[in-house]
Structure formats: C-alpha cells, structure tokens
N, C-alpha and C positions, 0 to 999 in steps of 0.2 A: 514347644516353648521351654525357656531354661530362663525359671523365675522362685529360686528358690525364695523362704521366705523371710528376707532383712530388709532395713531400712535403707537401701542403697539403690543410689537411682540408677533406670536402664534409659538404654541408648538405643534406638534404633536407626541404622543409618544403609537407605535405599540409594541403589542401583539399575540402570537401566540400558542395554543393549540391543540394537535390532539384529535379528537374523538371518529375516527373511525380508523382502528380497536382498538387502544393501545389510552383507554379514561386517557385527563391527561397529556401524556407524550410531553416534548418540541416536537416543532417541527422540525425535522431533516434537516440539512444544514441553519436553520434560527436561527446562534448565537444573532446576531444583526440585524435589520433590521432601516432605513432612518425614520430621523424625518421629514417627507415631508407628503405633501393630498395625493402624489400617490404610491402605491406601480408597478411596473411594474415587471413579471415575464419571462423569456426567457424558450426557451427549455431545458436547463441544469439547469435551477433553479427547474424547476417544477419536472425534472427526478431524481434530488438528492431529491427534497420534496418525493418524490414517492419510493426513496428505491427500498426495495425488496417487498413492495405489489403489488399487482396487484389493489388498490385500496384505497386510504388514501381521509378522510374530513376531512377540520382542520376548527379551526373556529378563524378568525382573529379579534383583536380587537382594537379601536383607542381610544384614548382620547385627546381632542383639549380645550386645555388651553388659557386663556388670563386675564392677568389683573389677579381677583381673581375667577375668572369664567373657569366653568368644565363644560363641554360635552361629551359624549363618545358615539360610535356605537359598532355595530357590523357585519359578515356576515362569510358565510359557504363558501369555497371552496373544490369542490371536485374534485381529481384527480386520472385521470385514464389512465393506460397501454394504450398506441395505438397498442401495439404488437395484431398481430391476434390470431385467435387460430391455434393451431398446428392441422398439415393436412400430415399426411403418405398416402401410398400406399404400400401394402406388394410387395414383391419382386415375380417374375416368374420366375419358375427355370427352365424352358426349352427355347433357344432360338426362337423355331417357335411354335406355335401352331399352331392342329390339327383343323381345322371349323369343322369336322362332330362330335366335341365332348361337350359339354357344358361347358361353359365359367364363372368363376368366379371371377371378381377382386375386392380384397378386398383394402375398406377403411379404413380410421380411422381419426375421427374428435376428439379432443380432448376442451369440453365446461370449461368454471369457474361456478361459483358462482353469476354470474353477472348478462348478459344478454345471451339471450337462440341464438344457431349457426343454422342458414340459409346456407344448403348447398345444392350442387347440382353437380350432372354428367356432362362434357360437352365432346362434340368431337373438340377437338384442331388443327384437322389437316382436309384435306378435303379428302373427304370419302365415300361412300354407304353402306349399308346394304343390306343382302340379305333377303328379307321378302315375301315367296312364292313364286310366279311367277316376284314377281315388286320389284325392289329396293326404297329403302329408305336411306333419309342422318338424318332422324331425330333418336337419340336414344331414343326417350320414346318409340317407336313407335318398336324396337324389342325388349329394354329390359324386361323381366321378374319382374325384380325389379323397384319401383321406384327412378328414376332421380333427384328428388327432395326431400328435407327434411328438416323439423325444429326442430334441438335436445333440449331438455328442458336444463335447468341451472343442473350442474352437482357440485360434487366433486372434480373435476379435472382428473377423469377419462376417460378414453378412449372410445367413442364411434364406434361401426363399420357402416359403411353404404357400404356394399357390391353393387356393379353392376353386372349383372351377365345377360350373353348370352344365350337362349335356341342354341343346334344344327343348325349347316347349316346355319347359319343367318349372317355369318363373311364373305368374302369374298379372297379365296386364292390367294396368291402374293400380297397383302395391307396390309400396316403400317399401323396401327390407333395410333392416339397420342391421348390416353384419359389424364381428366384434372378434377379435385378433386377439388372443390372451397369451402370456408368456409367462413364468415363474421358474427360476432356477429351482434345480432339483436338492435343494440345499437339507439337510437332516436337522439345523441348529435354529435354522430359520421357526418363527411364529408362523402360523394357518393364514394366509394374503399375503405374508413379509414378502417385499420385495417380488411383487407383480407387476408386472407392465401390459399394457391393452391400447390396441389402436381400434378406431372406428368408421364405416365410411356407410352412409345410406345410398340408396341405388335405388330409383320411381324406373317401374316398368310400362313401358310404351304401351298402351291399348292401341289396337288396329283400328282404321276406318272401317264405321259402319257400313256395312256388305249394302250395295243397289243392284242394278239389273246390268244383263249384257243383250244388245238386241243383233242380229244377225242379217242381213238386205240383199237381197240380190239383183235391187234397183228393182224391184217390180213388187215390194211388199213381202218376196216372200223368201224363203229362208234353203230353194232346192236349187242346185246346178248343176253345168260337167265340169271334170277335173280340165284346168287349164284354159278350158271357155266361159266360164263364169266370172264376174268381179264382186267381190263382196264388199259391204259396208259393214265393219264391227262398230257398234256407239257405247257406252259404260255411263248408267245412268244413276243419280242421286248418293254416287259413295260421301261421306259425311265425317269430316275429325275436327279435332279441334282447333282454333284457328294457330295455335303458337306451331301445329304438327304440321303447316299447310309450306309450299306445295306438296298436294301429290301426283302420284307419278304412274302411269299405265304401261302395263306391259300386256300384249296379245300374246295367245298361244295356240295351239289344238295339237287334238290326241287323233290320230285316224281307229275309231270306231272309239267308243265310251272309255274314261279313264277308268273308269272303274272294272273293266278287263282287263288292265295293266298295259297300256300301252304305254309308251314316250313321250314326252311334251317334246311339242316344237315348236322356236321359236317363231314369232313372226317378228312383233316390233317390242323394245327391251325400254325402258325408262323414259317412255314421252309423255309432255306435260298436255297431249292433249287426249277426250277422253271418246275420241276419234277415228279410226285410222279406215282409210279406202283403199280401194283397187285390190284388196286381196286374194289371192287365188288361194286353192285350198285344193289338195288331193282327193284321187278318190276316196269313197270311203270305207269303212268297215262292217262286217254283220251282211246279216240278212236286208239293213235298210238302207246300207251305202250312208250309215253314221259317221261324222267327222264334230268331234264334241270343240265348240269355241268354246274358253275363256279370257278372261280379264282378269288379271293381279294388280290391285291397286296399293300403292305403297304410300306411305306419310315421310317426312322429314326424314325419319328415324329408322326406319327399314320394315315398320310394322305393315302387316300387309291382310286385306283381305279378298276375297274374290265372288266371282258370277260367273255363270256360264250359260252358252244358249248353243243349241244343234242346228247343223245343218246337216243337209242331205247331197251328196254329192256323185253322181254315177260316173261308170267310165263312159267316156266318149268312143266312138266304132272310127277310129284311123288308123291307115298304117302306118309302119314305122317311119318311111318317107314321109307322110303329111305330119307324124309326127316330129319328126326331125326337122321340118321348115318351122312348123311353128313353133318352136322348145327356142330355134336357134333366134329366127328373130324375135322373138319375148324377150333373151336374155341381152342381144346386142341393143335393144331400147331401152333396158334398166342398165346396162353398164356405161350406156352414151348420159344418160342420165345422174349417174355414180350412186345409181339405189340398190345397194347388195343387198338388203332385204328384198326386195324385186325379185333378183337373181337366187338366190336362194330359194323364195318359193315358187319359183317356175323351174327348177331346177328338182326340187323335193314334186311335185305335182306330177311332172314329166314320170320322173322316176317310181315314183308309184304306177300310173300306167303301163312303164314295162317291167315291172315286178307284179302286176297283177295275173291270174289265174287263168289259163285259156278258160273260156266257158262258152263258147261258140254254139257248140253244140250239145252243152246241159239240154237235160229233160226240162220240160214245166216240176221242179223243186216241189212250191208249195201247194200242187195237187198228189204228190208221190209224200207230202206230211214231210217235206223235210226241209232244211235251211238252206237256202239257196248256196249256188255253184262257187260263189266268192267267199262263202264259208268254210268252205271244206280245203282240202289238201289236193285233191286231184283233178286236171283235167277234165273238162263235159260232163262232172257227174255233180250230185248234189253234195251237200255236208251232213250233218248228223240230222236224227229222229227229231223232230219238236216236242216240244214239251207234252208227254201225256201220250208218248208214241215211241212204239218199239220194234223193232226188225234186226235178227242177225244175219242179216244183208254186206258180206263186205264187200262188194259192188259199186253200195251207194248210190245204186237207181232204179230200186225195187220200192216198192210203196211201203208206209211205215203202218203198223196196223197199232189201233186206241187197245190200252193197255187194258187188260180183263180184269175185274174184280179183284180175283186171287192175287196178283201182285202188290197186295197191301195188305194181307190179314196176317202177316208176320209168323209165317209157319211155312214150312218149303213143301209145293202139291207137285206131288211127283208126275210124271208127263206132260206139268206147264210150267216148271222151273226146275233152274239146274243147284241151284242155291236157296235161301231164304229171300224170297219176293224178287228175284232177279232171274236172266239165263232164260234161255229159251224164247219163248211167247212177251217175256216180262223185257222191264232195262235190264241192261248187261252189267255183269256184274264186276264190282272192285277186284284190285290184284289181292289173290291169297284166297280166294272162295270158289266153287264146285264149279267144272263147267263140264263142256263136253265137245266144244267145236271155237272157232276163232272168233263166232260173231254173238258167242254169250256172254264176252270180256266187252267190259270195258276198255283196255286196252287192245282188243283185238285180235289178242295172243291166247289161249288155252295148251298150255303142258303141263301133259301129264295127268290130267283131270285138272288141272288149277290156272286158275286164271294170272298170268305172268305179266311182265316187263316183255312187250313186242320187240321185235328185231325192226332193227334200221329201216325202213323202204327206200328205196329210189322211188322220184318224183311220176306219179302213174307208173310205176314199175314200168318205166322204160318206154309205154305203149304200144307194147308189140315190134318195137324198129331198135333193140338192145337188151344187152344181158345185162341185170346189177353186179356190182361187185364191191365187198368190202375191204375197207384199207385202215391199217393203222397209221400213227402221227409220221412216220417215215415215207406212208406213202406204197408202205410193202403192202400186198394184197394178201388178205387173212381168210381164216375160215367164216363166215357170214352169219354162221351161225351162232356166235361167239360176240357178233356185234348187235346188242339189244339197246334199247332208247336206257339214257343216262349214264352209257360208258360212253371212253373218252376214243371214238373210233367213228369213220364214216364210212358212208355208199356212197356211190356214184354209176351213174351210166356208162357202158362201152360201147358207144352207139354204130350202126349197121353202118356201112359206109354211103353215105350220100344224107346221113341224118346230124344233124346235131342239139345242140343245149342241153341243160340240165335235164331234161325229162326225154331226150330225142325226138321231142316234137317239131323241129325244125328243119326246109331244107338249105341248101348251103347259102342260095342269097338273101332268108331271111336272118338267118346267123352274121351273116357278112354287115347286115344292114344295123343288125343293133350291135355288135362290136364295135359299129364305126359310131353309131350315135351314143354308146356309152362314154366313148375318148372324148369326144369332143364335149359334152357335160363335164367331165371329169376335167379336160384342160381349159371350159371355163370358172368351175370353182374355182381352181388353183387362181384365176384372173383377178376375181372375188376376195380371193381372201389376204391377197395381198391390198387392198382396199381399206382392211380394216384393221385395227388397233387392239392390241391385246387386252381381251378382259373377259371373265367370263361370260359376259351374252356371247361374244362373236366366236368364242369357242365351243360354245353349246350348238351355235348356228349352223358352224363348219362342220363339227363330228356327226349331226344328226345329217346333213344332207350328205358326207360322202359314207353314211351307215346304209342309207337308200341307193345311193350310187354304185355300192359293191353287193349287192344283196344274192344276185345271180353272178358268182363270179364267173361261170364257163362263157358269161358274152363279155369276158375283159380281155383287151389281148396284152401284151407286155410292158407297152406305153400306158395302158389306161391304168394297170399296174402300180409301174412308179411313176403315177400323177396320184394316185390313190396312197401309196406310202407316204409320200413327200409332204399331204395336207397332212394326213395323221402325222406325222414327225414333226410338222410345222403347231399343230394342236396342241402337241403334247409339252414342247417346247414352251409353249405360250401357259402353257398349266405350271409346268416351274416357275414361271414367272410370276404368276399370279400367287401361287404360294398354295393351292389346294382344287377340288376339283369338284363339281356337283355331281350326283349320283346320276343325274340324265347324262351328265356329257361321257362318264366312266362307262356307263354300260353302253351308251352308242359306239367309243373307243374299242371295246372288246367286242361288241359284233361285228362292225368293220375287221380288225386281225383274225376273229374265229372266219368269215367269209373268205379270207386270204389263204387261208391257212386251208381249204377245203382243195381235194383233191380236183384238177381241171383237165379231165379225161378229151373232151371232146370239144376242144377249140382248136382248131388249126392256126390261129393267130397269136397263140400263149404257150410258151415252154411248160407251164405248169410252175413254174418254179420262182414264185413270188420271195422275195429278199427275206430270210429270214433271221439276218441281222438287222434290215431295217424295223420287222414286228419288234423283233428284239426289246430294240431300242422305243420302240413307242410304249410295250407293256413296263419297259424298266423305268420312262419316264411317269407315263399315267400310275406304277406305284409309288414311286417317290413324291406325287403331287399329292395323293392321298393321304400317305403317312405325312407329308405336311400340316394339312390341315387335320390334322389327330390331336386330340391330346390325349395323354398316358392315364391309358383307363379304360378310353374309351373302346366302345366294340368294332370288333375288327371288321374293317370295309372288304367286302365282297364282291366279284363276276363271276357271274356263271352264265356260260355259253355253251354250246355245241365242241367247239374245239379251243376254248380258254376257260380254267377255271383258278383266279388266284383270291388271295387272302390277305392283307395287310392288316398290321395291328404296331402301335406304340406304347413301348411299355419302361419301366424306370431300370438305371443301370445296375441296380442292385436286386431287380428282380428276374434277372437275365438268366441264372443258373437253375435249373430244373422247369424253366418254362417250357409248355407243349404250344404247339403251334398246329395248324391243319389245315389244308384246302375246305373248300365248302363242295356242299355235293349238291346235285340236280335234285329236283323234287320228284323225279321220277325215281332216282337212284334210293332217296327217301323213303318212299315208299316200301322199300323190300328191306329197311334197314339197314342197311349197308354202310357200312365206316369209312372216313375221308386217309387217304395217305397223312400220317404227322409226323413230324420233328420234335422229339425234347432234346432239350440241350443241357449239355454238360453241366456241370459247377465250375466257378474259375472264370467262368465269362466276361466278368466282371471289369479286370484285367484288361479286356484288351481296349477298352472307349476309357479317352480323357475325362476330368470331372467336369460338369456343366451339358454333360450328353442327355438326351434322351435316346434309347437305340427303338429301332424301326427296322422292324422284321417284316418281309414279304415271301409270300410262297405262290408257287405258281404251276399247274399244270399243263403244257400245252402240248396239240396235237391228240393223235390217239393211242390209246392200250393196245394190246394186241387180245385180251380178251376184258369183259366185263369183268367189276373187281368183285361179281360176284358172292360170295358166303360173307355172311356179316361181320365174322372173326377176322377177315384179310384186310388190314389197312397196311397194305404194304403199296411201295412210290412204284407201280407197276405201269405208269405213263409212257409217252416214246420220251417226255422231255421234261423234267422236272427242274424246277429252280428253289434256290432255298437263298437271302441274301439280309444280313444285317446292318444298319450304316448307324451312325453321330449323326442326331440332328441338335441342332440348336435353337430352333424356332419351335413353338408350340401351340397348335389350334388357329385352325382358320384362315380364310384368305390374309397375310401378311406379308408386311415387306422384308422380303432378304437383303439383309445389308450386302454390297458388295465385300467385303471383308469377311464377311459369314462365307461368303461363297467362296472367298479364297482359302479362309480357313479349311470350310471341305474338302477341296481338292490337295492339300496337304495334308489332311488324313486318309483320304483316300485309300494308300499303301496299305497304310498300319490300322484303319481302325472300320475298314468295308470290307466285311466276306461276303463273298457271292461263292457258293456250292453249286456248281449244276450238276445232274446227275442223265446220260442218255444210253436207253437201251435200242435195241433190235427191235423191240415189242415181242417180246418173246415172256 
C-alpha cells in the first residue's frame, strides 16, 4: 500500500483481463467495477466471470493514486466449474436377472481437461455376496473387475468403467442398489466438492422351486437296452412365481452318474412341456449300467433349477449288421419326421454301443470282488477291487481278497505292506510312496522302489495279435519308455496282419463292418444338422454326438474323416456366432480333435492323415468363441485332453506387458508336480492393439512330446506343436451379438493387431 499519512484523497481505479482461455479479451459480466482497496466476489458474480468455460484466469489490475503519486499491483484469479463430472449408468433391459449367469454393469465417467476423476463402485444398499461356500458384503472381494479407478485428464470424452460379476456370486430374491461415484482429483476443491454419483438397483431372479423327475420305460419301471427301450421323462410340481411363469424344460443325461464327471447330453432344450416321450438313452455306466436323467427348469428369466432320476440301461447282444439296420432305419423315421433330437439320440445310443468294451468273455466280476468288465479298461477282464478289497493283480481276473486289519492302524507292517497302510496285501498305494512291484501302485507303475506316473498302454496291450508302439505329436515313433500317462505322446497298436482296431481284437470283416457303419452315422449327422439353426442347444447337440462318433478313430476311414471335420468346423462356426461357448460343448470340441489327432496305425481304409488344418481351424475357432464370452479378469478357460491341451484368458490392453500365460496340465501330470509350458510377454505390448481393445490371449498344445516334461523345474514348450496367439476384441462377456461392423472391423485388424506364434518341433 502507498498511503502516506495527509489529508488527500486516494483513488483506486481496477482493471480487468482474461488470459486464459480467450488471451485479451474484457472480462465477462465486469463492465465496471468499484474504485474501493476491495474487490468482494459473490457466487453469481464468479458464475457469470465463468461463462460457458469450464475454466477462465483473469488477471486483475489496480492502480492507487494520491497527490501526484502512482502505484499499481497486480494478481491472477482463477475460476473454476464446481460442477462434477458426469457419471451414467447404462440401462438393464430385463427386469430380474439371472445369478447363474455373468454380470455386467456398465459405467461411464465422463473427465475434462483439468484435473484426472477418482472414481469408484460402491454397494448403496445393504447386502451379501455369494462368494463360494461364505458370503461376503464387500464388492472388491467378488468383483472381477476393479472397484476403484483413477481416469487421466481427457478431452471430454466418455470414459467406461464397467463392474462386472462372475456367475453365482448374486444372491436370488436381493435388490442390490449399486452406486457409481466420481470426484475430480482437484487439490483446491472442499471434502464432497464437486462429486458426481449415478444409481441403478438390480432384483435378482430366484429359481423355481426344485420338484421331482420320474423316468418310465412304459412298464413302471425305470430299466432297458440301449436303442430298444423308449422312455418317458415327466418333471413334477417345479413352482415360481406367477410374473416368472412360463417355464421352460430342458432334458438331459450323463452316461453313468454326473458326479463322476461325465458330460451332459442334450436331449430336448427349452420346451414348454414338462413331458417328453420316445426317448432312447445309451448304454450305461459303472458296475450298474447307470445313465443319470435330469430336468432343468428354467423361469422367464433364465433362473433355473433341477431333479434328477436314474435309469439303468444295458447293452443289447447284436452285431454290427443288426446293429446297422436298426441305427439306420431309427434314424430315416426321425429325419422323415424332421425330429433331430430323434436323430441325435439314436445316433449317441448307437455310438455308445460301438464304443463299448468287448466283455464277452469276462469272468463272473462280482464273485472275483471286483467291478464289472464295463468298468474297467480291458477287454474280458474285470475293473478294479471294490470297495474294502485288495489285489496286485495286473491281470484283473484274479480274485480280490477283504482288506486285513493292519491296513488301517496307520503304521507301515513290514511283510503286509509296502508303504503305510497301503502295497502288498493292503490298497495300492498313491504316486511318491514305497512299493515293490506294479500292483502295489495305484497307478500301476512301481520305479525304482516308488510308486510313478504308468506308461501309456495300448488297449489290452494288443491281445496278443500286435506289438504297442509309441509315437509323438508328428507321428514319429519314440522311445515308449519315455511316454507315461499325462505327457503329451500316444500308443497305439501295430497289428499282426489279418487283425485290426484299436486293441487288434478284430478280423478284417468285422473292421470293414464298423468303418462302414461309422460313415454312414457320421454322413447322417452331417443330414441333421443342417436341420438346425444356430444356437447353443444345437451346438451342444452336435459336438457331444460327433465326440461319440469319433471315439475309436482306427474304425474311421477318410470320408468319415471329413464328415467329422466338417460338423466340428460347422460347430465351431456356429460358436462365433453365437458370441461364446459352454464348457460341455468346448470340451466335447477338443475330445473330438484330440481322437483325430491320435495316431491310426491299423485301418486300411484311412491314410492316417486327418486334416490338420481343418483341427486347426476348429481349436482357433472354439478359442476365439471362448475368449468371447470372457470378460477381462476372468479365469482363464481350459481343455485338457489326451492330445489337446489349451488355455484362453482376457485381459486389459494395459496389462499386456509382463503378463505370464500357461497351458493347463493333466491331473495326472499334477500329481508329480510338474509345470505347464508359459509365455511372458514383453513390455511394449501395449502398442500394438487400438484403444477400445480388450486383447485375448490363447495358448495351445497339441499332439505329442517326444518325452514326458518330466522334472518339475522344466516348463519348457517341449510339444510337437505349440500355439501362442493374441487378437482385439471388442465385445465383452457372454453370449452377445457381434455387430456386423465389429466383424469388419476385425478383419481389418487382422494384419496389424493379431499375432499368432506357432512354434513346431521334431519332438525331439
């Protein structure tokens, strides 16, 4: 201040300049401003200084006169929007959601120029989560995505920040009120200033109350043979509420109990009735010839519950000729009909009887204490010990003897075990513990005093009419020794000449007989399934019956071949389309190519030499369909087969650089520890996918090693055929529609923004 002290009056006389953005320009709503020391500004003064920026510095100026004396200052004022940023929520277009299906709610935070938006997920309303066995109220804790986030300074464009729910993790009959919060990250700001929050609640779908499933074999009772029998499934008293109503029945069965891990197979997919007749049902599984029925009943909304009821199902005593009359006309009265469910399970039924087990001439099984002959692995013999009985019998047609005392007092008795409570007299013992011969493993194998990972067998080892022989993924013939259960290498038979099939149990015109009755099954699928309309029932339908269809490939011959590629490529096809793929149809998918892929030593009617650009082409589809339905985060989808083991996972463009990736190993391979081949990828990655990507990484190995990847420390890509491939997706989670334009999009990145690596050795 410059005020000395007389009686003469001062003058102060303001100034004002904008600099920012508009350098120069008056300042807006300040025609005039007070010849006073102070200027004071209100909230409508500063919001007219403010305009339509979101952001003005002006720079004020004074000069204080007296007498003949000048002074002046000056000083910056900067004003800024208290407005938040803009905070959406997209809209959900169905009143209830489905918990058993993945969850997407999308955000959208919208930053300036200014300072970068702090946002984050919250639960607004009170709540649990279902996370495993335990509930949870926190959402970091089941989101897939992250909860939290801070968006850089933008152009005023739209940012997304998606939350998103794996399956089963929602809890049915609960409103969750989710809450979208945003706050620039401003330093000047007050504690709330300038926060923005969107809202949306979500009522999760409760399933129909669970009723009964009855099973009929038109005579009350619930036993048949494969392919001779008709069954009635009925689905009784399922119950929702009426806004949830219609619902909707789908049949299914597992050959022998699900809870062994078999495969669900379609029968009939979304009918309103709670009904269905005529249907045939394959042999079955186990010691009791089990084939488990169920019923999924679904509501409006996709909420589903189920029942289930057994039947028992044997094989019928025909040959392949009476089997071949009647396979063909079943399937010409369902196609005259246009019932491809018909066809399909007379088709799967069929096929299970010639993939079933000779057992002609098994022992009596359950007087030798052991599981019967369709249990086991071999020809005419029985399957393992029952329960509470033990023998190192590798024969498998020796009597099994009631386990002694001693294999239960948890101390190893030297001359009646070889381990603690196991080996010898006792059960045979796990991989890694004492033994002394092949039949005190549980696996079979004993080296070196320890119980190992078995080597490969050929089916009956040959039966005396061929030599085994092991081969790597090329096909080259290896040491045998070298090929053990859960590396990536098979056997196969060299059979004596005038024998054929997988096990050389066959002579030439019982071989001739099922080569021909395989093709013709196989070229009526193909009839079938041009019948039907792409969606995933009828792709579920397809993969599981030509997965029974190729099971024994030595009775395919070249045609049956490529009628067998051609559904699988027709399959896979139809899984692009649908935008994702269910885990029954992926792993029917890779049994079918692992069966193709097995070497076909002894058919005279096949080169051996199955298209291995068309598998190609079905595992690059069936992973593309998966990484579809991903969303980035989630755990990466697996197959593991015999001769295919791949991995897909999606994950964000920015997490691209130092990512590790890995094949999945066998649970045999598990066992001894043993590391999967992986990829980490560089830094820089980042670079190479447009914005708006998510990248989708698959890895694949197919064929065989030339040895077992052995020692735990070795994860090196020791395959015959490894794949390693990155793509742009721009769809996220779940069956969805690809716009045509997406898809053109793709194939104009295609060039620039899809690696695909393959890497092929000798097997050496």
């Amino acid at each position: 201040y410059v005020n000395p002290d007389n009686d003469v009056s001062e003058v102060y006389r303001w100034s004002c300049m904008e600099t920012f953005p508009n350098y120069g320009n008056d300042c807006v709503g300040l025609s005039s401003l007070e010849s006073t020391m102070d200027i004071a500004f209100d909230e409508s003064m500063l919001t007219e200084l403010l305009g339509d920026e979101s952001t003005r510095t002006l720079t004020f100026k004074v000069e204080y006169m007296k007498d003949s004396r000048l002074a002046s200052g000056e000083t910056y004022l900067k004003v800024e929007s208290s407005e938040p940023p803009e905070v959406e929520i997209g809209p959900i277009w169905t009143p209830k959601i489905n918990p058993s299906n993945k969850l997407q709610i999308k955000g959208f935070v919208t930053p300036d120029s200014r300072y970068p938006v702090d946002a984050r997920w919250e639960l607004a309303s009170e709540g649990s989560f279902q996370k495993g066995d335990t509930y949870t109220s926190l959402l970091s804790d089941v989101s897939l995505s992250s909860t939290e986030v801070t968006l850089p300074v933008s152009d005023g464009s739209k940012q997304q920040f998606f939350l998103i729910f794996p399956s089963d993790s929602l809890i049915g009959g609960v409103t969750y009120t989710l809450k979208l919060v945003a706050q620039f990250d401003n330093p000047n700001a007050e504690e709330g200033q300038g926060q923005g929050f969107a809202e949306i609640s979500i009522l999760i779908n409760s399933p129909p109350i669970a009723g009964t499933l009855s099973v009929d074999n038109g005579e009350g009772g619930n036993t048949g043979g494969a392919l001779q029998t008709q069954f009635t499934l009925t689905a009784y008293d399922f119950i929702d509420d009426p806004t949830d109503l219609p619902l909707t029945y789908s049949y299914l069965y597992t050959i022998g109990r699900r809870s062994w891990g078999a495969g669900e197979i379609l029968i009939v997919a979304g009918s309103l009735a709670s009904q269905v007749s005529d249907v045939i049902l394959p042999n079955g599984g186990g010691n009791a010839s089990v084939v488990e029925t169920f019923t999924r009943v679904s509501d409006l909304f996709g909420s589903s519950s189920e029942a289930n009821a057994l039947a028992y199902i044997t094989t019928p005593k025909l040959t392949t000729a009476e089997l071949a009359n009647l396979t063909n006309s079943m399937t010409e009265a369902a196609l005259a009909k246009g019932d491809t469910s018909g066809v399909f399970q007379v088709l799967s039924s069929s096929a299970s009887i010639l993939n079933t087990l000779n057992c002609t001439l098994a022992p009596n099984c359950m007087a030798l204490n052991r599981a019967e002959c369709s249990e086991g692995d071999l020809p005419h013999t029985c399957g393992k010990c029952l329960e509470g009985f033990a023998s190192n019998d590798k024969t498998l047609t020796k009597a099994c003897q009631l386990l002694a005392p001693q294999c239960s007092n948890g101390v190893k008795d030297d001359g009646d075990e070889t381990d603690v409570d196991c080996g010898s007299s006792c059960t045979p013992c796990a991989v890694n513990l004492a033994c002394q011969e092949d039949g005190d493993c549980v696996t079979g194998f004993c080296s070196q005093n320890l119980c190992s990972l078995p080597l490969k067998e050929c089916p009956g080892e040959c039966n005396g009419n061929g030599e085994c022989f092991a081969y790597d993924g090329n096909l080259k013939m290896m040491d045998r020794s070298l090929c053990k259960e859960g590396g990536l290498c098979t056997v196969a038979c060299t059979c004596d000449e005038g024998f054929f099939g997988k096990g050389c149990d066959k002579d030439e015109e019982a071989q001739r007989e099922i080569v021909e009755q395989r093709k013709k099954m196989l070229s009526t699928l193909t009839v079938a399934t041009t019948m039907q309309d792409v969606s995933p029932d009828a792709m579920r339908q397809q993969s599981s019956c030509v997965q029974a269809l190729v099971a024994n490939p030595d009775e395919l011959d070249d045609d049956a071949e490529d009628a067998a590629t051609g559904v699988m490529g027709s399959v896979s096809q139809g899984l692009l389309e649908i935008g994702g793929v269910s885990k029954n149809t992926a792993n029917s998918l890779g049994e079918s190519v692992s069966s193709l892929m097995t070497p076909k030593l002894n058919n005279t009617n096949s080169t051996g030499n199955s298209s291995f650009t068309g598998m190609s082409a079905v595992l690059d589809n069936l992973m593309t369909a998966q990484i579809l339905g991903q969303f980035v985060g989630e755990a990466p989808a697996a197959i593991v087969t015999g001769n295919v083991k791949t991995s897909v996972s999606k994950v964000g463009v920015a997490n691209t650089g130092g990512a590790e990736f890995a094949t999945p190993v066998s649970p045999e391979a598990a066992l001894l520890g043993q590391q999967p081949p992986k990829v980490q990828l560089p830094e820089g990655l980042a670079e190479l996918f447009p914005e708006g990507c998510s990248v989708g990484v698959n890895m694949a190995e197919l064929g065989g090693s030339a040895s077992d990847r052995g020692e735990s420390n070795n994860a090196t890509l020791d395959s015959s055929i490894a794949r390693f491939g990155m793509g742009c997706f721009r769809t996220d989670g779940g069956p969805t529609r690809r716009l045509r334009r997406e898809r053109a999009l793709w194939r104009r990145l295609e060039d620039s923004s899809k690696l695909t690596i393959v890497v092929q050795n000798s097997g050496t």
